[in-house]
VOGU-3710 file (C-alpha; in Angstrom, 3 decimals, decimal comma):
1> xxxxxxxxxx> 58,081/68,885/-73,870  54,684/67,081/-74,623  55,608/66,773/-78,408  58,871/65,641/-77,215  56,935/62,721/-75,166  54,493/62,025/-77,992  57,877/61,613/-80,520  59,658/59,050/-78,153  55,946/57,072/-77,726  55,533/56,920/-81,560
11> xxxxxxxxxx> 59,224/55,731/-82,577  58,800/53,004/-79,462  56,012/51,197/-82,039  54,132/49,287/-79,965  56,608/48,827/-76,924  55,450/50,222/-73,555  58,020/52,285/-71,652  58,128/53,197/-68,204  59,218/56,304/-66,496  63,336/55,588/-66,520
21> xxxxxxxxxx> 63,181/54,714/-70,282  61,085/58,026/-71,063  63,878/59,895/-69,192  66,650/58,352/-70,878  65,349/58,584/-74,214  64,801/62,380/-73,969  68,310/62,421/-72,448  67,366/63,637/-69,133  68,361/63,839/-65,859  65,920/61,848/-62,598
31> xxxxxxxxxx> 66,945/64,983/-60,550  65,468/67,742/-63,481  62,654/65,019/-64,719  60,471/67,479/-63,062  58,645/69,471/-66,305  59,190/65,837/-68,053  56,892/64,167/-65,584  54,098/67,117/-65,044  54,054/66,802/-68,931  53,677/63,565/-68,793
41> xxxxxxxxxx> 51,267/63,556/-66,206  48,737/66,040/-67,917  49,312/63,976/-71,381  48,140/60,904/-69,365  45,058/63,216/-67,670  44,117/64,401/-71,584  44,122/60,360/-72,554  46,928/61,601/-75,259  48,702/58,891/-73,580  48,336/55,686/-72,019
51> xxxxxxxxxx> 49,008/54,532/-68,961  49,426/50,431/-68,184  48,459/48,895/-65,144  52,202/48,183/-64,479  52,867/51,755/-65,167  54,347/51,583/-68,949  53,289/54,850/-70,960  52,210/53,740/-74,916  50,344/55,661/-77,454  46,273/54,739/-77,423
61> xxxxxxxxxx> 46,209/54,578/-80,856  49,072/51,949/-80,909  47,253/49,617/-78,561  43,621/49,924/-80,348  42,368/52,875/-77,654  40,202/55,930/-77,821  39,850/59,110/-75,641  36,887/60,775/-75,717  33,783/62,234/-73,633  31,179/60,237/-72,468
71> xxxxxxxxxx> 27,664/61,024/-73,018  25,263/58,737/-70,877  21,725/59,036/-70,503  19,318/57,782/-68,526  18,778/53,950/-70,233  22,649/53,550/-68,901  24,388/53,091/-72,243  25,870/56,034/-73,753  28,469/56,815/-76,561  31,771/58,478/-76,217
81> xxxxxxxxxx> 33,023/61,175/-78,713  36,401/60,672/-79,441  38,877/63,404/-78,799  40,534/62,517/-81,982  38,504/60,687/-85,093  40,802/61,921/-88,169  39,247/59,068/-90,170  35,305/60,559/-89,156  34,933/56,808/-87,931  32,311/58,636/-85,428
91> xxxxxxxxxx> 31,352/57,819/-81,609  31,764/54,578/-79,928  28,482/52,886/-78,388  28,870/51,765/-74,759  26,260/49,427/-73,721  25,325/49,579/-69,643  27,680/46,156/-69,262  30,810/48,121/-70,150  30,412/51,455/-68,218  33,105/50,194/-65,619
101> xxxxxxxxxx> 31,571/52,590/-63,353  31,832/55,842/-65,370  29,376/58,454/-65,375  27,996/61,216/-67,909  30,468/63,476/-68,520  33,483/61,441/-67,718  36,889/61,667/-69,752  37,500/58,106/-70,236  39,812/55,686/-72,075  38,022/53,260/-74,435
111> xxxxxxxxxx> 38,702/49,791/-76,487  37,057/48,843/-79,289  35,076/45,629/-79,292  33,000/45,704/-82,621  32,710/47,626/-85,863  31,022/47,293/-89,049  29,666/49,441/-91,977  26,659/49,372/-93,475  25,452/51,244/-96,256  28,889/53,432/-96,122
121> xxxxxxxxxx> 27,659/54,324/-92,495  30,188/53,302/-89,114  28,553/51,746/-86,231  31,095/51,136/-83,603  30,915/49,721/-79,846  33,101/49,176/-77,252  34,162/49,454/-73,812  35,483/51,671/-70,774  38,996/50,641/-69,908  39,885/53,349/-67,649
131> xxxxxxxxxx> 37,913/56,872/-66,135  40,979/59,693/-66,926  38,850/61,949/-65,146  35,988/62,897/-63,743  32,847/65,433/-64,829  32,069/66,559/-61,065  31,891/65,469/-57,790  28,331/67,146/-56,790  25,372/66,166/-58,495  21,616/67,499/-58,154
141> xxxxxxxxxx> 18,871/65,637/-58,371  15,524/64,630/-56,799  15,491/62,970/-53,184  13,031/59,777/-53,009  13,258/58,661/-49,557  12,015/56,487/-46,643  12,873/55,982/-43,319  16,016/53,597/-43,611  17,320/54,991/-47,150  17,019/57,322/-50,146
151> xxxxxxxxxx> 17,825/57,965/-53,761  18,816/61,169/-55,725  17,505/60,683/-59,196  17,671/63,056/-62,835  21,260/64,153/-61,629  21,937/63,824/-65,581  24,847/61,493/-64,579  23,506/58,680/-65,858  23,194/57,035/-62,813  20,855/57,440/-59,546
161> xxxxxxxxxx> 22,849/57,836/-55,918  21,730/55,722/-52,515  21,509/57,823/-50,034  21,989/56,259/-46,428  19,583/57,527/-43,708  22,472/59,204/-42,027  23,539/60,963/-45,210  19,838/62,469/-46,355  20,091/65,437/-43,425  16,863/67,415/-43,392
171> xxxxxxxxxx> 15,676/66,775/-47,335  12,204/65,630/-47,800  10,809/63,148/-50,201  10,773/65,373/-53,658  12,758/67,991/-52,537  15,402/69,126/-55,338  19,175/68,329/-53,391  22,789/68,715/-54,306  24,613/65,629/-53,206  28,438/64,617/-52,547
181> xxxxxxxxxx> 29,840/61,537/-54,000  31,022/59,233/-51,278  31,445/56,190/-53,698  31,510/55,882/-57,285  29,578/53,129/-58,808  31,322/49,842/-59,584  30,388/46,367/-61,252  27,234/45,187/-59,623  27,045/48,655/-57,090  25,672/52,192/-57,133
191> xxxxxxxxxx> 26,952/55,228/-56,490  26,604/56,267/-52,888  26,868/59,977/-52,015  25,560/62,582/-49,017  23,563/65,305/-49,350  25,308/68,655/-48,960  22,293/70,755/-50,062  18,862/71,876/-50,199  17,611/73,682/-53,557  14,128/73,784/-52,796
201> xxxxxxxxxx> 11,168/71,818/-52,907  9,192/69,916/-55,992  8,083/71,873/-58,676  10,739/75,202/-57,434  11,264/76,567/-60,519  14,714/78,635/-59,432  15,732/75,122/-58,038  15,341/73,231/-61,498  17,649/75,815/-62,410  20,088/75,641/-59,994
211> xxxxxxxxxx> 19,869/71,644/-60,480  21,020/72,647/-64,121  24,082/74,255/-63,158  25,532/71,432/-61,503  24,202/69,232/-64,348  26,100/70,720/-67,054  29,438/70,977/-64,349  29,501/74,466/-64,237  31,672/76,232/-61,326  29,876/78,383/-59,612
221> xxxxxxxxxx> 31,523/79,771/-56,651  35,101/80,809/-56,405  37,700/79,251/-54,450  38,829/81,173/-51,293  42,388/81,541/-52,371  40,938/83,056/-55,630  38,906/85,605/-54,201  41,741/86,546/-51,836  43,608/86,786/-54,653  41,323/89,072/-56,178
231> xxxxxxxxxx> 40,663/91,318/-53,687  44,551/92,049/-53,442  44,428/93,493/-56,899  44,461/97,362/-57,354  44,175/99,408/-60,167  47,023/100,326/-61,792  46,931/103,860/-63,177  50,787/104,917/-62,117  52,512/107,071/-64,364  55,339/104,339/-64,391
241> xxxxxxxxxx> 52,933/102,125/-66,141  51,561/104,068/-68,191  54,804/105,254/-69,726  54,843/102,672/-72,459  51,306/102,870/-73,014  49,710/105,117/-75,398  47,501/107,608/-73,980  44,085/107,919/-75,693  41,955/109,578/-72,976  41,454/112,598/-75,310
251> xxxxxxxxxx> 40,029/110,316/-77,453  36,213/110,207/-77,806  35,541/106,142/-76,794  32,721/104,666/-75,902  30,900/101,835/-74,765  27,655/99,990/-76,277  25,809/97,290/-74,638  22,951/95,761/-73,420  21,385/98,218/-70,543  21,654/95,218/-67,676
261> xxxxxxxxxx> 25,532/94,656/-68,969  28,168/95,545/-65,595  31,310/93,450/-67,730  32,339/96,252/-70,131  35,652/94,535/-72,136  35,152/96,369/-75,291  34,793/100,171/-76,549  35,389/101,980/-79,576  36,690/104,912/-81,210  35,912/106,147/-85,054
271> xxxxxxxxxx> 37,515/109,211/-86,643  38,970/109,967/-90,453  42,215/111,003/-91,244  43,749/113,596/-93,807  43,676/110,991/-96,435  39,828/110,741/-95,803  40,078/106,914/-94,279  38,569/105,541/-91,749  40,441/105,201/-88,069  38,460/102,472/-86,145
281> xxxxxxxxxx> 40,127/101,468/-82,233  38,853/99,194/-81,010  39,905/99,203/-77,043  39,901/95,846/-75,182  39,957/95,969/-71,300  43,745/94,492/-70,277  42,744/91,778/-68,325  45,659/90,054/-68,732  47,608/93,034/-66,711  45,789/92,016/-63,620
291> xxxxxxxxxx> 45,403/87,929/-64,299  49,017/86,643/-64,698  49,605/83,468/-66,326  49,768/80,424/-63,397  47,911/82,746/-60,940  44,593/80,992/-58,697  42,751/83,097/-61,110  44,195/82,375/-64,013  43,695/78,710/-63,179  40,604/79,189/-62,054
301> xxxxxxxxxx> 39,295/80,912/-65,145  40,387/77,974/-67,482  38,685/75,746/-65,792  36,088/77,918/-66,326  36,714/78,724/-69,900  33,611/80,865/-70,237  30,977/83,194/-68,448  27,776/81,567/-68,162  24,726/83,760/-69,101  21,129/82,260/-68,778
311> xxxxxxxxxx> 18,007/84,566/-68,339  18,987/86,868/-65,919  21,752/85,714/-64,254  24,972/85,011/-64,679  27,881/82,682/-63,730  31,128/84,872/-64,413  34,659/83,878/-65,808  36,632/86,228/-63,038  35,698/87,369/-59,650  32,802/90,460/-59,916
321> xxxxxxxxxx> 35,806/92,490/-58,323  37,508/92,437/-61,919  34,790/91,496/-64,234  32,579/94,518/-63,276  35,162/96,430/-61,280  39,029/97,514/-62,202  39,276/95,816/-65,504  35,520/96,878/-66,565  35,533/99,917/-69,354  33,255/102,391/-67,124
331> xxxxxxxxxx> 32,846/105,595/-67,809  34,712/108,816/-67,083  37,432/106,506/-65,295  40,728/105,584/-66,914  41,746/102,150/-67,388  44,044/99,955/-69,179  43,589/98,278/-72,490  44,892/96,568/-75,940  43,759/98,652/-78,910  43,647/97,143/-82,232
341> xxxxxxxxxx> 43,720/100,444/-84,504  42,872/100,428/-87,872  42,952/102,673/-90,971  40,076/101,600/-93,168  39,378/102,896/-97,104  35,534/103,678/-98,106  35,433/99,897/-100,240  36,296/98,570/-96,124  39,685/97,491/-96,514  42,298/97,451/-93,666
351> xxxxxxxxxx> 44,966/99,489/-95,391  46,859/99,354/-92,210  46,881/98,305/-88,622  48,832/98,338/-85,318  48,294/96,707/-82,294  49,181/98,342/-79,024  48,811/98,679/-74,843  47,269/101,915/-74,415  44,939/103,678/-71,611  41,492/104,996/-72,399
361> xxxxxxxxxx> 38,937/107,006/-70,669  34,967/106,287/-72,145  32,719/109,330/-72,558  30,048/107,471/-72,730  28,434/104,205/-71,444  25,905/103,628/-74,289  23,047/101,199/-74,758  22,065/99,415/-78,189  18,052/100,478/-77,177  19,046/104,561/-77,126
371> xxxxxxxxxx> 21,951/104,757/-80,086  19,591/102,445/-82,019  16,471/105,009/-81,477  18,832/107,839/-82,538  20,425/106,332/-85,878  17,000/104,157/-86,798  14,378/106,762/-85,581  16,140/110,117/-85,350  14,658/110,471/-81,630  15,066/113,790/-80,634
381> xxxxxxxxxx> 15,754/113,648/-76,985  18,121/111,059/-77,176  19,835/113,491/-79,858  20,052/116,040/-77,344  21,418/113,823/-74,383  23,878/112,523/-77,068  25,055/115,765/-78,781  28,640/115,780/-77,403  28,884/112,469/-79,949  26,467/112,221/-82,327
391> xxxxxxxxxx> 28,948/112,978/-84,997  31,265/109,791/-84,107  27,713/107,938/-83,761  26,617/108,477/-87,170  30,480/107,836/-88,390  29,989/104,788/-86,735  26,589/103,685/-88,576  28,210/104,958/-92,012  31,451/102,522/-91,631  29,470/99,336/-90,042
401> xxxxxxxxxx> 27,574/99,466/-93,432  30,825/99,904/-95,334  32,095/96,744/-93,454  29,341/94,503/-93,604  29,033/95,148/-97,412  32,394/94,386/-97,480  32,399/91,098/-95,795  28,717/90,187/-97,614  30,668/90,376/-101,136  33,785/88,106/-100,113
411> xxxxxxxxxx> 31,109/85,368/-98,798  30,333/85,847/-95,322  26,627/84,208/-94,297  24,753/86,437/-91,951  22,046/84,817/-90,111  19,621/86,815/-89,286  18,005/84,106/-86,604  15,276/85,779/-83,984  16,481/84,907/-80,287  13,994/84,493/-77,553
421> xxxxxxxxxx> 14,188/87,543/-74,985  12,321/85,886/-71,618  11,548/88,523/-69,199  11,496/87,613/-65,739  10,649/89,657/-62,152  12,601/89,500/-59,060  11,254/86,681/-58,262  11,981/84,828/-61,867  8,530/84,151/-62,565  8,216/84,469/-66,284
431> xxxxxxxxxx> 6,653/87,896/-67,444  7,105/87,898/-71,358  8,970/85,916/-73,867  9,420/87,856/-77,095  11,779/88,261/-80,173  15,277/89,755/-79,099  16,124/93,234/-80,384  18,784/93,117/-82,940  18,980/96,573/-84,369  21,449/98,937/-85,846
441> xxxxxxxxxx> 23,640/99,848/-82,465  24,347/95,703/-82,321  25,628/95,697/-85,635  27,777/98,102/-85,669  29,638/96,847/-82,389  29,381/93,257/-84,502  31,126/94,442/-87,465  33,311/96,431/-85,438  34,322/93,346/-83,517  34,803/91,077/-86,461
451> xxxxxxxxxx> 36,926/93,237/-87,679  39,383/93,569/-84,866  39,144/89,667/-84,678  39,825/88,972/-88,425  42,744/91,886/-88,364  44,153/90,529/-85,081  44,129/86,882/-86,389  46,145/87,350/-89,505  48,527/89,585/-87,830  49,885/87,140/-85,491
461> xxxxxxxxxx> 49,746/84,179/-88,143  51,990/85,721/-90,411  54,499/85,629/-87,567  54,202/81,653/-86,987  53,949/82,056/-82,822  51,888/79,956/-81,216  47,594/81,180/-81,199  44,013/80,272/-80,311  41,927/80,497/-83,634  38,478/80,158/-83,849
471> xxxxxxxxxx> 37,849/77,731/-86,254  34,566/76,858/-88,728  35,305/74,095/-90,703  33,122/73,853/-94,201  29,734/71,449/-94,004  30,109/67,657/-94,226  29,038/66,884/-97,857  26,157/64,642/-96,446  24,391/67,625/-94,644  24,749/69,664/-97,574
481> xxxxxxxxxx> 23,332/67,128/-99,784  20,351/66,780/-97,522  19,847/70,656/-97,634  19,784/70,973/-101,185  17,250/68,701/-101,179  14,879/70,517/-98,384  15,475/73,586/-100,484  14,874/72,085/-103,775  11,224/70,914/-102,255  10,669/74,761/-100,864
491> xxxxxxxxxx> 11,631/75,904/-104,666  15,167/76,986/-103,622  18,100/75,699/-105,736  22,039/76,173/-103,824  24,426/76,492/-106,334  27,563/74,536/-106,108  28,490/70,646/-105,489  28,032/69,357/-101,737  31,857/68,806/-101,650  32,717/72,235/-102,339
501> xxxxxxxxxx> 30,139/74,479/-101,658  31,005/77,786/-101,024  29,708/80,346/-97,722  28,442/83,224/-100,727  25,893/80,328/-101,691  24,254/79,824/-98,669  24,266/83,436/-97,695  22,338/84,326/-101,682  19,639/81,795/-99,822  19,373/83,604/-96,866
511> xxxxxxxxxx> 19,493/87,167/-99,079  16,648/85,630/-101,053  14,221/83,946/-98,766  13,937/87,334/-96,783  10,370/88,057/-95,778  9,261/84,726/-96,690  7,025/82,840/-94,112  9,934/80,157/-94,468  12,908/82,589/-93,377  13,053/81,366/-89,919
521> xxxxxxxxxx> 12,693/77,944/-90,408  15,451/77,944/-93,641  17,994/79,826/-91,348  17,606/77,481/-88,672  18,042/74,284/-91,057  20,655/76,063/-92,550  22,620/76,837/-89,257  21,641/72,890/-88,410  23,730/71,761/-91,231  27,198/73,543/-90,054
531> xxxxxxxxxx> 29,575/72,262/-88,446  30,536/73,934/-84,895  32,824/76,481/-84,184  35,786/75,482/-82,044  39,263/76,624/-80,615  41,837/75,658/-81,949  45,673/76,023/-82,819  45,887/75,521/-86,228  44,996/78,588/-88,363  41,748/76,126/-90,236
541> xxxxxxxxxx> 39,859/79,513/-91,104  36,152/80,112/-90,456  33,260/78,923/-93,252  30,990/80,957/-91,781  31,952/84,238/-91,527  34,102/83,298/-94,981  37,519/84,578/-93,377  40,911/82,710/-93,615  42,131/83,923/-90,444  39,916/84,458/-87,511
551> xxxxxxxxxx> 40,263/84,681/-83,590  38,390/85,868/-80,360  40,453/88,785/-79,086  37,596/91,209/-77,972  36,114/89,381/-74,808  38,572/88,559/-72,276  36,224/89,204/-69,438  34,383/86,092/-70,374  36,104/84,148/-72,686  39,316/82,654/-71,475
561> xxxxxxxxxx> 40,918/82,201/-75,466  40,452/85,907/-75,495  42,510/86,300/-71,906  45,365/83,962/-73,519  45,381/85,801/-77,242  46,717/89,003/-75,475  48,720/87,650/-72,966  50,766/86,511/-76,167  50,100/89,583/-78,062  51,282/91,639/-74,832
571> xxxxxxxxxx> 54,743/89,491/-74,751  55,081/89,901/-78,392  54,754/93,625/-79,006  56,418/94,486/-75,518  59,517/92,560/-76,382  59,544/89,898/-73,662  59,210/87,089/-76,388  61,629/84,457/-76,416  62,589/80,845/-76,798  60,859/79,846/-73,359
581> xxxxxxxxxx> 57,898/81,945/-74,362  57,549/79,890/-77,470  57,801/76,728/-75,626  55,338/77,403/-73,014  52,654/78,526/-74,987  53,090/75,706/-77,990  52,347/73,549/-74,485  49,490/75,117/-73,381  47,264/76,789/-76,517  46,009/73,059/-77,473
591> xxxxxxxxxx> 45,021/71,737/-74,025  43,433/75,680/-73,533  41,582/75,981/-76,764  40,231/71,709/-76,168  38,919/73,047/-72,649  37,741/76,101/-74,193  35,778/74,331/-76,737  34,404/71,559/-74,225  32,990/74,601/-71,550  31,443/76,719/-74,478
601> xxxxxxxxxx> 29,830/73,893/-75,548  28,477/72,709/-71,606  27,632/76,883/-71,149  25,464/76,243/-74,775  23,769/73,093/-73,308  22,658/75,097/-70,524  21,313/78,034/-71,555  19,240/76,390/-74,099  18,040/73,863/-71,051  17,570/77,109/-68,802
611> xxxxxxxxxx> 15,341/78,758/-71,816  13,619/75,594/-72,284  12,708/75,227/-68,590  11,195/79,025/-68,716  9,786/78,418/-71,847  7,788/75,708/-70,253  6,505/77,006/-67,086  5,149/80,263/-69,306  3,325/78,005/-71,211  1,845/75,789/-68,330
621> xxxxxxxxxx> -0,270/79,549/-67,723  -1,702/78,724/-71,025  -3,006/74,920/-71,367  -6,145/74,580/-73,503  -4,918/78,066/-75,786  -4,087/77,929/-79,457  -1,467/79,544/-81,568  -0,642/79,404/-84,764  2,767/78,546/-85,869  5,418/77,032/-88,085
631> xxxxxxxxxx> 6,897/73,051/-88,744  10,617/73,988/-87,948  11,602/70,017/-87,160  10,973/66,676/-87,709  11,860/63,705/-86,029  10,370/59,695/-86,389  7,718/60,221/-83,856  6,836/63,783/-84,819  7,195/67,118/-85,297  7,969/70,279/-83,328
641> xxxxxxxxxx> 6,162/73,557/-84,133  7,596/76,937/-83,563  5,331/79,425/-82,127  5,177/83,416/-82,966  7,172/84,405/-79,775  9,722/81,081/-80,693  8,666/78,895/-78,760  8,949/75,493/-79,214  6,941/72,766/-78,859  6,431/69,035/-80,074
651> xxxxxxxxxx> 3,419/67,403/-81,712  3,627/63,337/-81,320  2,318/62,096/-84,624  0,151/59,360/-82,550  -2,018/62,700/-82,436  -2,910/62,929/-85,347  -5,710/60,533/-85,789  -7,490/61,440/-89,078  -5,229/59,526/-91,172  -2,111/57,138/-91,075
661> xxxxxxxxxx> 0,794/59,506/-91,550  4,186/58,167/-92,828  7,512/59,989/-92,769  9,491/60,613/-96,092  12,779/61,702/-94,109  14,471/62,974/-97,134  11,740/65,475/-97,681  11,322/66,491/-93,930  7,388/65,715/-93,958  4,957/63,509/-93,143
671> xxxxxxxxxx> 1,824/62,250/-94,944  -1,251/61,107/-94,617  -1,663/56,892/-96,656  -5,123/57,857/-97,614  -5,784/61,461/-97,461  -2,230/62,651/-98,355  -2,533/64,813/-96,575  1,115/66,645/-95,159  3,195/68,129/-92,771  5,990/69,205/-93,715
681> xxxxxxxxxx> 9,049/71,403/-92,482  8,243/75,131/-92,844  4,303/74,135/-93,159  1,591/76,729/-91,641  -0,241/74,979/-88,559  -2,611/75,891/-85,774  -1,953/74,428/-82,659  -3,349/73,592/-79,174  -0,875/73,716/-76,266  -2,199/70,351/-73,942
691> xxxxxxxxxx> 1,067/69,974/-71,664  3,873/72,285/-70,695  6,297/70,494/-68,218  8,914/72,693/-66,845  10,365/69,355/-64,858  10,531/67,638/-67,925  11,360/70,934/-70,060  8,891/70,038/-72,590  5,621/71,793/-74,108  3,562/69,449/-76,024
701> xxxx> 1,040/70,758/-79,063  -1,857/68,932/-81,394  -2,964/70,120/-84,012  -6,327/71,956/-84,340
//
């Protein structure tokens, strides 16, 4: 139906047509115009099409319009990312003048007023024509009030709210508040809104995080009718359904994650067959069995599109009643799942595969610390506890090496990035902040997944059905350039052309800078010059991991591309596909794997915000201290410096007062006019920490 719509828009040219002539182009009946017009509708929501102000429908691109995001910060300009650039023409600038009352965040509909190129570089600007939708409707922010009137400021909208004295309840001047729009801001007006909230009070540091959430338009609580709906669901072990299922609770299956994990959605199962191969199952909780397509929680979890993790919390996909209850893997209960078997040689090739519904019962509910100790260390005790499976667990080590050898000699680049691990109390008051573990249980369940993924992936392209892919396009040619030349200066030559280069030649970097005092910060410039993963519906393939087909299948809990992949696997392999199956997913993959994409990416934003903030008020403890650390950026007005538990902070190059220091961009440096002195990315420096703003979520450094 939308491709229909699209069709009829693009052979109109440049004419405008209103609902009737829609209709009678695509030779339908007013009186079953109803699937027509909800298409149409969420075409003209998605900015795929235009709507005039005397209600004509025309392609944007036709009539010199854009759809995209808009970013706004606090200056009141902002630039909106297009939603489709295929010529990499790049974001629009929109100055304050043209915000027509759109806020960070919006969806909007944008002309352009200006271009030019200079030095082969775009720079275009332009204006808001029409807000498709917006980011939220609640906003947190900081109250300043008086008697008559406040304001709610650093919402991250872009825009402060006026707060009439009626509207400000019982907030206090600086207390952290979660306001209600009441009026959106127009030419020459503010936004207006009521406070609905109280966080806590200035300086809170569980408030600035809660002020994040809404920020970054994150749902957090559940709409009644989708808890309701929730708490209607039962598990359903019946014999009738599990007649077409196939029955692996003799199976020994297990469970590995983190020791605070409660949303179990993947086990696994190794054995070897007569012909001495390799049988991997990988088990995937059935979510979709419970969450049917066009259910309140089915909506609700696209909207979503992700669970949320930051420090120790969470903000979940589903309801805790199915994300740690009936569809969670626990053990020594059964419970439904999609298993992705496969029959793997000893050079780690799938030799074959099947993909099934099947019921499983876990042994064991594992945790990467323990299976780590026993396989890395030998520890004896754990050996013990574990006896009933340390055969499978040792099977399991053997073929995750097999694997990742595999996938290391057809190009795959494995970062091997350290991760901040911040340790909090009950209270979240910052204990620790350390290194995260990444040992020998977490690769195994890695490979393990990719596996599934890659197998799963080329499976269902091969039969041409609609799919959400997880795409990793190759470098721009630009970035790559640039890196060449930040390795060349570190004594590092990558092979290959920046047009063409190749994942293996990245990944012989990252092989041969291990140990190096320059292996962080490589990896991390490295990583900076990819492009990002995305969902998508074309098969694209995925640089990275150096695979042509690739998918998320193994999360459904808490990814919702995952809970749509086996809804169309279960259709497929349980014979219910047909011609309206077809249709309705070709409809909905691309707007689910764009919304996908977009709440990833917000989730991202805030859990590196949330570490930052932490990050920050553990390092307030320790004004006046010094460290000694690492260049790992460089911007015009200075340079950040990553400490040895990786954190972050920023030295302003007014600071450095012994010299006049100059930036050579190209070379990621700067140095001193007389002394020559240099600082340059991956340099050795000593550091005093002066300022550490959690508020701000900045740590500032100079240099000792």
């Amino acid at each position: 139906m939308r491709e229909n719509i699209v069709e009829i828009l693009n052979d109109a040219l440049y004419k405008p047509m209103d609902e009737r002539e829609l209709l009678e182009a695509a030779g339908i009946e007013r009186k079953n115009a109803g699937e027509f017009l909800s298409a149409l509708d969420s075409l003209e929501a998605e900015g795929v099409v235009y709507k005039t102000r005397k209600n004509r429908y025309v392609l944007p691109e036709k009539v010199g319009l854009e759809a995209g995001k808009l970013v706004r910060n606090r200056k009141n300009f902002g630039f909106v990312i297009p939603f489709k650039d295929e010529k990499k023409r790049g974001d629009i600038f929109i100055p304050a003048s043209a915000m027509m009352g759109a806020m960070n965040g919006d969806t909007v509909m944008v002309s352009v007023t200006s271009a030019e190129v200079k030095n082969g570089a775009g720079s275009r600007e332009g204006e808001v024509k029409k807000i498709l939708s917006r980011n939220s409707y609640k906003f947190a922010g900081i109250f300043e009030g008086s008697r008559k009137y406040g304001f709610v400021t650093d919402t991250g909208a872009g825009e402060d709210f006026f707060i009439s004295a009626e509207n400000t309840g019982k907030a206090k001047n600086g207390d952290r508040v979660v306001i209600k729009v009441t009026k959106w801001p127009e030419k020459g007006r503010r936004a207006e809104g009521r406070i609905v909230e109280i966080l806590g009070g200035k300086g809170d540091s569980e408030a600035m995080l809660q002020a994040l959430v809404y920020q970054h338009g994150l749902r957090q609580e559940f709409p009644e009718k989708v808890l309701n709906a929730a708490e209607n669901i039962r598990e359903d072990i019946s014999e009738e359904n599990l007649k077409s299922r196939v029955d692996l609770r003799d199976k020994i299956t297990v469970t590995i994650d983190g020791a605070s994990a409660k949303d179990l959605d993947d086990a696994v199962s190794v054995e070897k067959n007569e012909k001495g191969n390799y049988v991997l199952g990988v088990h995937i909780a059935d979510v979709s069995h419970y969450v049917k397509k066009g259910s309140p929680i089915d909506k609700e979890a696209l909207k979503r599109g992700t669970s949320v993790y930051y420090i120790d919390k969470v903000i979940p996909m589903l309801p805790e009643k199915l994300s740690n209850g009936v569809c969670s893997l626990n053990p020594g209960v059964p419970r439904l799942t999609l298993t992705c078997e496969m029959e793997i040689n000893a050079k780690g090739e799938v030799v074959s595969h099947s993909i099934f519904e099947s019921v499983i019962q876990t042994a064991e509910r594992l945790v990467y610390t323990d299976i780590s100790d026993i396989l890395e260390n030998e520890d004896e005790n754990l050996k013990k506890r574990y006896s009933n499976i340390l055969p499978e667990l040792y099977m399991m080590k053997e073929l995750a090496g097999i694997l990742r050898r595999q996938r290391m000699n057809s190009g795959s680049i494995d970062f091997d990035l350290d991760e901040a691990y911040i340790e909090v109390d009950s209270e979240g008051t910052v204990l620790n902040i350390r290194p995260a573990e990444r040992r020998i249980a977490n690769r195994i369940i890695e490979e393990f997944m990719l596996k599934a993924n890659e197998t799963v992936s080329e499976h269902f392209f091969w039969l041409d059905i609609p799919f959400v892919y997880r795409v990793h396009e190759k470098p721009d040619a630009e970035k790559v350039l640039a890196l060449k030349d930040f390795l060349w200066n570190l004594g590092y030559s990558l092979k290959g052309s920046p047009e063409t280069i190749h994942p293996k030649a990245l990944n012989d970097i990252i092989e041969g800078i291990k140990g190096d005092p320059h292996e962080q910060v490589v990896n991390t410039v490295i990583l900076r010059s990819m492009s990002k993963a995305r969902y998508s519906e074309n098969p694209e393939g995925h640089f990275g991991l150096g695979f042509k087909y690739y998918s998320h299948f193994t999360s459904p809990i808490r990814r919702y591309p995952d809970l749509l992949i086996h809804r169309i696997i279960k259709e497929y392999i349980c014979g219910n596909w047909d011609e309206s199956s077809e249709k309705y997913y070709r409809n909905l993959v691309p707007e689910a794997a764009k919304i996908s994409s977009e709440r990833e990416a917000a989730a991202e934003k805030m859990e590196r915000e949330a570490e930052k903030l932490k990050m920050a008020e553990y390092m307030s403890a320790h004004i006046g201290e010094e460290f000694d650390g690492i260049v790992s950026g460089v911007l015009s007005s200075g340079f950040f410096v990553e400490i040895g538990n990786l954190i972050e902070g920023f030295v302003r190059v007014s600071t450095l007062t012994d010299d006049y220091y100059v930036l050579e961009k190209n070379s990621y440096r700067f140095i001193g006019e007389r002394t020559k002195k240099k600082y340059a990315l991956g340099d050795s420096v000593r550091v005093v920490v002066v300022e550490a703003d959690p508020e701000k979520r900045e740590i500032n450094f100079e240099i000792v």
